[in-house]
Structure formats: C-alpha cells, structure tokens
C-alpha positions in Angstrom: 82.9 84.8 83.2 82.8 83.4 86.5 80.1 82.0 89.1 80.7 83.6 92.5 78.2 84.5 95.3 77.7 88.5 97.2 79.4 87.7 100.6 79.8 91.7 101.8 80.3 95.0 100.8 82.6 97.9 100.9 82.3 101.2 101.8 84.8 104.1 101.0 84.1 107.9 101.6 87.6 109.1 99.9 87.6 107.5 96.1 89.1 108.1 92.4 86.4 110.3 91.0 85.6 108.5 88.5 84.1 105.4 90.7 82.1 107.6 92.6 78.3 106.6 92.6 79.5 102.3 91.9 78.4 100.1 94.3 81.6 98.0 95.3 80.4 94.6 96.4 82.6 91.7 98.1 82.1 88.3 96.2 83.8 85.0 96.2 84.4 82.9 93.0 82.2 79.6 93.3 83.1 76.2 91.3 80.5 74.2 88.9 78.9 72.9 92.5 77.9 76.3 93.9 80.8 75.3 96.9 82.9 78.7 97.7 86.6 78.8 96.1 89.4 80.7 95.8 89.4 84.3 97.5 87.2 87.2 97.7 87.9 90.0 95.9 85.6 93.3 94.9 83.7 93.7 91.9 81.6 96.7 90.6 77.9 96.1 90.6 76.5 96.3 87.3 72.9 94.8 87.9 71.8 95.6 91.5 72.7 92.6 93.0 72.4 91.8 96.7 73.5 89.7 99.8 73.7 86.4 99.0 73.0 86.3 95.8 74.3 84.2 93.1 75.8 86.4 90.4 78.2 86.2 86.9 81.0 88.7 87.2 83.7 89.3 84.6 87.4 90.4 85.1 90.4 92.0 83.7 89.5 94.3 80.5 85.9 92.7 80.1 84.7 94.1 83.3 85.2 97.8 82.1 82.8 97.2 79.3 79.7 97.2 80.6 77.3 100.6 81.0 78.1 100.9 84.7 82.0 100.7 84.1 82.8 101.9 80.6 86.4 104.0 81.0 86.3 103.4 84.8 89.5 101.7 86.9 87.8 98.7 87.5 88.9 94.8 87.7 86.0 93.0 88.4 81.9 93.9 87.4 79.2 91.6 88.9 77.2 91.7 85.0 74.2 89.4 85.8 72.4 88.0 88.7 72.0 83.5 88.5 67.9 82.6 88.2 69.9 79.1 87.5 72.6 76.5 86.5 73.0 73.5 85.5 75.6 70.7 84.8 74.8 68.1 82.2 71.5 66.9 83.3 71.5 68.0 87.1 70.2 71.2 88.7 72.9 72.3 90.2 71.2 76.0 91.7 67.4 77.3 91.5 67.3 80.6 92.8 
C-alpha cells in the first residue's frame, strides 16, 4: 500500500469493456511527510474518493482484488480514503 493524494482525473469515451462504469482518478504517490513524490500514475477508484484527497491505493495484483476491480485490467485501485497518519509520536496529516 501506498500514501498518495487525487491530483486529476481521466476521462475516456472508447474503453476495454470490462472497465466501463470505473472511475479512473490521477494520483501521485506521497512519502511519510505527505510531500508529493515520484510520478502520477492512474488508479481505479474503489471508495469514492475526490479532489485532493488523501487516499491508500494498492498496485500490481492486489489492486484487482477489491469489489470494484475483481477480474478487471487494472494496476492501481485507490482502496481507502486517509481520516489520518501518523509517524512515531507526530501527527503527520488530520483530514
């Protein structure tokens, strides 16, 4: 699982069948300080997140096991929404 935080979205009229009706979302991976890393990439939203938000996606295999994604071509699924996180004794996010 990785941190990363809803930066855009994508929209595609002509798509595989069976990702029609997913919501494809554009994140970006965050480290343990909430600062932006590495590059965006799209993940399939699982939980009904939304701009700006804070989110836990999983990639590779683990994203297709989730309700949303089960059997479907996808590599990345935005699984929960961040209330908050912490690193040893410091707050690190509060949504």
């Amino acid at each position: 699982m990785q941190l990363a935080r809803v930066v855009g979205s994508v929209v595609a009229t002509r798509k595989e069948q069976s990702i029609e009706g997913l919501k494809l979302l554009v994140v970006r991976p965050l480290d343990e300080e909430g600062r932006e890393t590495g590059h965006a990439l799209v993940s399939a939203d699982a939980v009904g997140a939304g701009p700006d938000e804070v989110v836990l996606i999983a990639a590779g295999s683990s994203a297709r096991q989730t309700d949303v994604t089960d059997k479907r071509p996808v590599d990345s699924v935005i699984m929960a929404i961040v209330d908050s996180w912490s690193v040893g004794d410091a707050v690190k996010f509060r949504k």
